[in-house]
N, C-alpha and C positions, 0 to 999 in steps of 0.2 A: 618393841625390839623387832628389828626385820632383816631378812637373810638373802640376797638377792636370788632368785634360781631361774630357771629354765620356765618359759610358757609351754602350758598344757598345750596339746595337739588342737586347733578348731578355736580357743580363745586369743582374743586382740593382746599384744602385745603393750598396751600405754598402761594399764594398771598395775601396780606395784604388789607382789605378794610377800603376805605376811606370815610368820607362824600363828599358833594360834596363842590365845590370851592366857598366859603362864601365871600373871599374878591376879590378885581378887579385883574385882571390880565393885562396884556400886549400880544400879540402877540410876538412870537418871534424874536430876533435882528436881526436875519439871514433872515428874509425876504427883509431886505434893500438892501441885494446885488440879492436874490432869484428875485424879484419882476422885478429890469431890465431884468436879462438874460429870463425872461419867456415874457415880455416887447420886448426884443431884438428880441427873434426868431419871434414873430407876425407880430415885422414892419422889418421883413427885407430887401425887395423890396423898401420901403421908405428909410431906413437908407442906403442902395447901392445907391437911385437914388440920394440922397444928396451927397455920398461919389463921388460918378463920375462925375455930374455932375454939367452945374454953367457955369459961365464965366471966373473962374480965379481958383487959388490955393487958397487963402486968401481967399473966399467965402465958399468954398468948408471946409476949417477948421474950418470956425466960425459958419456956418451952423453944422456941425457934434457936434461942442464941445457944444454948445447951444441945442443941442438934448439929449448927453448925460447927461447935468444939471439937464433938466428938468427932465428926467427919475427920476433920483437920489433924485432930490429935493422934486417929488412928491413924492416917496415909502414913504421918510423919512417923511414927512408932515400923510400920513399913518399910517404909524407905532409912529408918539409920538403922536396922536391924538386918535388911537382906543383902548381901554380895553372893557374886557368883564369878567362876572362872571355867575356862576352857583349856583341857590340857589335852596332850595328844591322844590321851586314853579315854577319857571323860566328860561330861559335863556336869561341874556342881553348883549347888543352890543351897544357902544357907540362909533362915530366915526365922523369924519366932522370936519374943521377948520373954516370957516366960514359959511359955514352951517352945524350947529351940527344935526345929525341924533342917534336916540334914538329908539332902535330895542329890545323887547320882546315878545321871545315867550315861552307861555308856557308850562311846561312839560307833562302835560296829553295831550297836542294838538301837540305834535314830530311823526311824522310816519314814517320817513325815514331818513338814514343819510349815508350821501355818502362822501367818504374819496375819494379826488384826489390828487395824485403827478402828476404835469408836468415835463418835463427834468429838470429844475432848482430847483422843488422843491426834486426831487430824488438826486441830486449832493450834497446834504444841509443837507439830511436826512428829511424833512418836509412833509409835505401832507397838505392838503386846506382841513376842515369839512363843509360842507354844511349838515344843519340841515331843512329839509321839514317838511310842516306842512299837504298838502293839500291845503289851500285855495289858489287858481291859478286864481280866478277873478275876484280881486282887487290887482293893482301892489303893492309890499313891503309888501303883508300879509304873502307870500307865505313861510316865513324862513328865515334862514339870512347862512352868510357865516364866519369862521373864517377861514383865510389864514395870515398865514399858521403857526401852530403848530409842535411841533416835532410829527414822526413816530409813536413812545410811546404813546404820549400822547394825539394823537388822536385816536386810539387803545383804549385807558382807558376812552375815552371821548364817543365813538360808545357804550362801553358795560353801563358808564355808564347812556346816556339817552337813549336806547335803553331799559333798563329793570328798568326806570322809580324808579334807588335806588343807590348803594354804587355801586362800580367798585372796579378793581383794582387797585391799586396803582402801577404810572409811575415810573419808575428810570429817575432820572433827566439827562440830555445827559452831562451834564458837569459834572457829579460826576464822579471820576475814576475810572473803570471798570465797569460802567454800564451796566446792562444787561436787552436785551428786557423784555417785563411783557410775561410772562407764560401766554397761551389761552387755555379754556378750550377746549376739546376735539368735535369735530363738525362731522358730517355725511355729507360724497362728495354724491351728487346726479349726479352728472355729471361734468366732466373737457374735455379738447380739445383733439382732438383723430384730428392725422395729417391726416388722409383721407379725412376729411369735405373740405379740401383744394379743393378738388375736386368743391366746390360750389363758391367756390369764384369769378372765371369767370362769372358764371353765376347770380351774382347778382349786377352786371353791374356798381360797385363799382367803377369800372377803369373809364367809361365815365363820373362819377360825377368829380373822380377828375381834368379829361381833360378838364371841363368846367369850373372851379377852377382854373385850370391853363390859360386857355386860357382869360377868364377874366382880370386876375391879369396881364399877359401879353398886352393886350387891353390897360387896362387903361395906364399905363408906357412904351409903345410900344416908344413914341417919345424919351420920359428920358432915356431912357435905350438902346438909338440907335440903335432899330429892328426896321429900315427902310425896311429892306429884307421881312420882316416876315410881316410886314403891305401891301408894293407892291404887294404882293403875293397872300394877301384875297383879295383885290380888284379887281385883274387880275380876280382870281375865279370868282367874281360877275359881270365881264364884259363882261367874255366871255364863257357864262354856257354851258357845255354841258351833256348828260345825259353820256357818258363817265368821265368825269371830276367828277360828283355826284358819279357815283359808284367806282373809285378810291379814292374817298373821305373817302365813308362809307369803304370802305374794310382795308383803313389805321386805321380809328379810330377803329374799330373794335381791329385789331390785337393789336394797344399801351393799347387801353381797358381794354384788355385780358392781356396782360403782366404787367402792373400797378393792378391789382386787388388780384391777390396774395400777393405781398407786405404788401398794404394795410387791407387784411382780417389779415396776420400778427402782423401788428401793433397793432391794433384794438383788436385781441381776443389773442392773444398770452399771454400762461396762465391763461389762463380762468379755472374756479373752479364756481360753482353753491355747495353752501354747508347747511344743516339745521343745525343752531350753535343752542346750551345747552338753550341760553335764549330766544327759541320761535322767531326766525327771519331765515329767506331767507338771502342767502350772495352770494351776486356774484360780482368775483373779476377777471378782465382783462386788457390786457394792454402790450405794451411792450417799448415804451418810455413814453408816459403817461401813468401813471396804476391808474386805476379806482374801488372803492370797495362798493358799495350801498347794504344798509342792509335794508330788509323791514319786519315788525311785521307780521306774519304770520295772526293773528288775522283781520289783516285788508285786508287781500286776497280774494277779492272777483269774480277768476275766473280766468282764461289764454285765451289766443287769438294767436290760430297758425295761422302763417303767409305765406302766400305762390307766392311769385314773380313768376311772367308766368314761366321765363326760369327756376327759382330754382323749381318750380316745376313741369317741365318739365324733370328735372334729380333726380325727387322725393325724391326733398328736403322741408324742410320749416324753419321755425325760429319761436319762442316762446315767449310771452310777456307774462307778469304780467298785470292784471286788479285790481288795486289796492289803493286806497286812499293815496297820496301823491307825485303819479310819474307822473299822466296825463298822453299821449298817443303819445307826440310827442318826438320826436329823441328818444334815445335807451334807457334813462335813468329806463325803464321798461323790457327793454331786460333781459330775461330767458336765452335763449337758443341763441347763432348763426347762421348762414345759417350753416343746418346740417341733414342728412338723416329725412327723417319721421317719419320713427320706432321710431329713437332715441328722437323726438318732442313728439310722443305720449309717451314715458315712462317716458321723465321727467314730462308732465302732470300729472300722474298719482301719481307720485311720490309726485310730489308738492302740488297736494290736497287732498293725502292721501285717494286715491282713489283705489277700485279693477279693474275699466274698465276707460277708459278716457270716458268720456261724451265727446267730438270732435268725437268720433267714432261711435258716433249712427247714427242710422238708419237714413237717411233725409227723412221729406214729400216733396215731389215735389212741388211747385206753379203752379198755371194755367196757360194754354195755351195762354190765353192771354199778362200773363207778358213777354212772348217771344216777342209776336209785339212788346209790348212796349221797350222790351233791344234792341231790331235792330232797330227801329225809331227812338232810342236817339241816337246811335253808329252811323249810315249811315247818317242819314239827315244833321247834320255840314258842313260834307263833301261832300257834291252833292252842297249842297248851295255854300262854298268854288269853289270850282271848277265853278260851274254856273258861280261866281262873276268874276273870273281870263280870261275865254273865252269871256267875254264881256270885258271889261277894262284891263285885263293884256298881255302881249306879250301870240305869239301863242304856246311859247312852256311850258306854267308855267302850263295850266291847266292840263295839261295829270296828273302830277305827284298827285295831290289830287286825281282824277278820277281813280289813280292806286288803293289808298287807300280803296276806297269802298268797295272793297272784303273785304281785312283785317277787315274792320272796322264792314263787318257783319259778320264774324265769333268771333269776339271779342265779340256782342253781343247777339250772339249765344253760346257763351261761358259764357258772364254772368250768360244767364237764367239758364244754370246747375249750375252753381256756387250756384243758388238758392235754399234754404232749412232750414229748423227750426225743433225743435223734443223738446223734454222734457223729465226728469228724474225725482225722488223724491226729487233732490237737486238741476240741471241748470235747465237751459234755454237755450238751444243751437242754434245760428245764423250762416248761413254762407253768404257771399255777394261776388260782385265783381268777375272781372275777371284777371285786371292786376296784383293787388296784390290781391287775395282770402285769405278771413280773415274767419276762424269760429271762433267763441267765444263762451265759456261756461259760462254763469253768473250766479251768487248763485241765487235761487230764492227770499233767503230770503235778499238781496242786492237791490231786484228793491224799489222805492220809490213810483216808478208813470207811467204812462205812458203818452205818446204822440203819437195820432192819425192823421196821415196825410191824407188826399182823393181828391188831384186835378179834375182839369174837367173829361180828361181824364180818371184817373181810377175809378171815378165813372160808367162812360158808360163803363168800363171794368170790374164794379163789384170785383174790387182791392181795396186795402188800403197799407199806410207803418206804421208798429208799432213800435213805439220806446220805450225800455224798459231805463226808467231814473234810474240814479245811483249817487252815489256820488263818484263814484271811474271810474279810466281810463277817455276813453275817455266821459264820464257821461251821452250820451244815446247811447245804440245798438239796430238797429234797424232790423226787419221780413222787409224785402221790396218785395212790390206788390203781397201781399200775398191774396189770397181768402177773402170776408168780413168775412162770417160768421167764417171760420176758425179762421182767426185772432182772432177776438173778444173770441170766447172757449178761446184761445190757452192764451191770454189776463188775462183771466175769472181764468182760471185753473191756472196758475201760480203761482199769489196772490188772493188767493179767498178773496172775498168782496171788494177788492179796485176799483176796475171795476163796479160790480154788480150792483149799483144803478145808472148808466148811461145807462145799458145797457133794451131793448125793446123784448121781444120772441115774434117771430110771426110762423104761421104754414103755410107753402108753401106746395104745393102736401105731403100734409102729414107727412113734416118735417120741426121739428121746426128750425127758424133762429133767430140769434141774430143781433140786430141793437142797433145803439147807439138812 
């Protein structure tokens, strides 16, 4: 049913606006075949070790076809069981066959909505809408999923709970000649430029997956008759030698290295960061799965460049979103890619509509003291480790911890520069860590609260860690082993008066301090 109205301010006039979807829908038919093949590629390793292996042929067929059943029988159990609707208050999702599940969320509470095609769903034309809310800490609060929808009309489904009203109107795929919905015109802040490749090694992408594989390998080593390959780690562990160790590292190194381009390919390939007409962030990536997450600008409360030792050691970094509805874990807040610096600081800039990145201010230093403490935390593990190994372990296990210690105190010697905080008329700027150095910029007017931490130790060090709370990312960032008194100002100033009435002034040699 459609109402003719008025074009939004800034959008093309040829698309047709709709209310939104009042009666129940279905998911589309074409997930019954989508849902295995996406189903198939996950257990492939299983469905091979079933295919090969067994005691007979007849085992081996009734095993496979009885796998293919159930696939089949569950999508389908799926799909006649789930409808959902869109009303002007709502979105709901009903789905379950014997245990029915009843999912609403509502539309002033959508903050994010992220469109994914897998390989199966790109064969079909479909995409899976995952619609965020933010609440991430209580399971099932967090949003729900429709998978999978046509292309179209999950398109028409982003603009229309994204701007909280009428969308475009889909062409239905089965009508003949159907033709995509027309998008309004959007601003690229950035897309993939093939030099960043250059970062790709370096963000050591390849040995994730070499552990991914090697695992998957492990468990099915027997099923899958890598007798060879199991003989082989064992021998390794029988008969170590520090030759044998650094032919080890030098191999994984190099597969590392060669598997990590691939995969930065797969991953960002065609990558586009865009500010679309209706007030949202768009970044869309991918090359066999493609991935599109739109985030309400309004609920952006800051960026967080990211920076891996070695990516920034080839002055690189990567770019997150601090923002209500993504959280802080896996990419799903990813801005940017591993990608020169330069280019990190300008989308910043870009992205909050800013003339100077605040990530590029000035840092205060922390005290002299937070140095002990980042090499006390970094070395002492590892002296202990080792201690433990030259008492109880063979004589040649403890060297290799014992090599570590250097490393491990210039890592925390690296921390403490890592260390610094600043302020503008708008963030709050953090930076931490050494393996991955994270600064963050957070809106001031974003903090809710804070949180005060002061162990044994950095009391007798005259340190503190301040955690600014949020409701967005990762929901607090924290000033670590920063000066008392400074803190507390830095605290104070931020959001004036939320502090102020915890806070004590005393006068030391002639200058005032603040105490809680």
């Amino acid at each position: 049913m459609s109402l003719p109205s008025e074009v939004p301010a800034g959008l093309p006039a040829a698309p047709e606006f709709t209310e939104p979807l009042q009666e129940w829908h279905r998911l589309h038919v074409r997930m019954l075949v989508v849902r295995p093949l996406n189903e198939g590629i996950a257990m492939l390793v299983p469905i091979l070790v079933l295919l090969f292996t067994g005691n007979g042929e007849k085992w081996r067929l009734i095993a496979s076809g009885v796998t293919v059943a159930a696939i089949l029988s569950f999508s389908y159990l799926i799909w006649r069981t789930t409808k959902y609707r869109i009303t002007d208050d709502q979105v709901e999702l009903h789905t379950g066959l014997l245990t029915r599940k009843q999912l609403a969320v509502p539309r002033d509470r959508i903050r994010t909505v992220d469109l994914t095609s897998k390989p199966g769903h790109r064969i079909f034309g479909l995409s899976a809408v995952r619609i965020g809310t933010g609440q991430q800490d209580v399971p099932g609060t967090d949003g729900l999923t429709l998978d999978a929808v046509t292309q179209q009309e999950a398109e028409r489904l982003r603009l229309l709970l994204l701007q909280k009203g009428a969308a475009p109107k889909a062409a239905s795929p089965d009508e003949p000649g159907a033709e995509p919905v027309p998008l309004p015109e959007s601003e690229v802040i950035s897309q993939l430029d093939l030099k960043w490749l250059k970062f790709a090694p370096l963000s050591l992408s390849g040995l994730v997956a070499i552990g991914a594989l090697f695992g998957v390998l492990s468990n099915y080593a027997d099923d899958l008759g890598l007798h060879p390959v199991q003989d082989l780690w064992e021998w390794l562990f029988e008969n170590p030698s520090f030759a044998l160790f650094a032919g080890f590292l030098v191999v994984l190194a190099v597969v590392g290295l060669v598997l990590s381009i691939p995969l930065y390919v797969l991953q960002f390939w065609n990558y586009r960061l865009t500010r679309e007409p209706d007030g949202t962030l768009r970044v869309q990536r991918g090359l066999l799965t493609t991935r599109s997450v739109s985030v309400e600008e309004q609920r952006l409360r800051g960026v967080d460049i990211q920076e891996p030792l070695l990516v920034r050691a080839g002055k690189g970094a990567k770019l997150a979103a601090v923002t209500t509805g993504l959280g802080s874990k896996g990419e799903s807040n990813l801005l940017l890619p591993p990608a020169p610096l330069s280019v990190a600081h300008q989308v910043s800039r870009d992205v909050l509509k800013v003339g100077n990145d605040p990530t590029t201010l000035r840092l205060r230093k922390h005290p002299f003291a937070a140095l002990r403490r980042s090499v006390f935390r970094h070395v002492v593990p590892w002296v202990v480790i080792a201690v433990g190994l030259a008492v109880w372990a063979p004589s040649w296990a403890w060297p290799i911890p014992a090599a570590v210690i250097p490393l491990a105190a210039l890592v925390g010697w690296d921390n403490y520069r890592s260390l610094g905080n600043a302020m503008d008329e708008r963030y709050l700027v953090t930076r931490n860590n050494s393996v991955v150095r994270s600064t963050v910029a957070l809106q001031r007017t974003g903090i809710i609260g804070w949180r005060i931490r002061r162990s044994f130790f950095q009391r007798r060090s005259g340190l503190m860690t301040i955690g600014a709370t949020t409701a967005a990312g990762a929901g607090i960032y924290h000033v670590t082993d920063v000066g008392e008194s400074h803190g507390l100002a830095l605290a104070d100033e931020a959001v004036p008066d939320l502090l102020r009435p915890f806070l004590v002034e005393s006068d030391v040699d002639g200058q005032a301090e603040r105490n809680v």
